[in-house]
C-alpha positions in Angstrom: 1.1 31.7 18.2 3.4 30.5 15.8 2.5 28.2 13.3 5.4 25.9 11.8 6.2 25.9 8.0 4.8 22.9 6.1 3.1 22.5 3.0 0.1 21.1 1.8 0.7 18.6 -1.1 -1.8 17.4 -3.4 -2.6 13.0 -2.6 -4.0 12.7 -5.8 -0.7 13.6 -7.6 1.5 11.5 -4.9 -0.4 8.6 -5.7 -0.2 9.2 -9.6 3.7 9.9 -9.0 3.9 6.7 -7.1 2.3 4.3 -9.3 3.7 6.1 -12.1 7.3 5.1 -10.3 5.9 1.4 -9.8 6.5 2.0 -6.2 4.1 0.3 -3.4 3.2 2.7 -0.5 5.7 0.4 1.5 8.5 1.2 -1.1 7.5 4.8 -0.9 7.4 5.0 2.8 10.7 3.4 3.2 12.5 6.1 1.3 11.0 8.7 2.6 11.4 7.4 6.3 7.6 7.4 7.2 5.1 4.4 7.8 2.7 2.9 5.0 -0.4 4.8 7.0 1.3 7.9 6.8 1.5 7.8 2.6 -2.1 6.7 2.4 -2.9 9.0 4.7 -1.3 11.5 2.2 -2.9 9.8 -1.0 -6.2 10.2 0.6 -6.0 14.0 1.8 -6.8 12.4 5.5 -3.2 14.2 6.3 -2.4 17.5 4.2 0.4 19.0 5.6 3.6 17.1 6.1 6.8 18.5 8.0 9.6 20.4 5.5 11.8 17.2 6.0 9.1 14.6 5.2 8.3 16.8 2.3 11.7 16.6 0.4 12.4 13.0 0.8 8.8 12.5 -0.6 9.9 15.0 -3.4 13.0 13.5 -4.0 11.5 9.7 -3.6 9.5 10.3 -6.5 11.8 12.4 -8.5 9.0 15.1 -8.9 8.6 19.2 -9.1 7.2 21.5 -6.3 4.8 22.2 -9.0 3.4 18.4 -9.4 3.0 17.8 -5.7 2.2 21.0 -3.8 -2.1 21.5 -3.9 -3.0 24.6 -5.3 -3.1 27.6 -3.0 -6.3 28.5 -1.6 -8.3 31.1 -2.8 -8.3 34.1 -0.1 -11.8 35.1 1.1 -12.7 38.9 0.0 -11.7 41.3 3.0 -14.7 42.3 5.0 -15.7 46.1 5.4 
């Protein structure tokens, strides 16, 4: 099955980005074209994985890098033999 491209960001640094713009989740939702819920739901890691769109409007709301928002890959597990 295919499996859409999104990316998992990192809520601790969207909330940090945020305050750090002196935006309210309200503010920050209304730019990016989402609902309140949906940024706290980001903030809190509840949701992990928004759509390529929602992305870069949140990206470009708070004027920050790939590097600041997206969570550190995973570590893959060893291959089994």
């Amino acid at each position: 099955m295919h499996q859409p491209l999104t990316f998992a960001v990192d809520g601790d640094a969207i909330r940090e980005e945020r305050m750090q713009a002196g935006m309210s989740r309200q503010g920050l939702a209304d730019q990016v074209g989402v609902t309140r819920r949906y940024i706290g739901q980001l903030e809190r890691g509840t949701r992990k994985h928004p759509s390529p769109p929602v992305y870069i409007a949140l990206r470009e709301a708070l004027k920050a890098t790939d590097a600041r928002l997206l969570a550190p890959p995973r570590p893959t597990p060893p291959e089994r033999t």
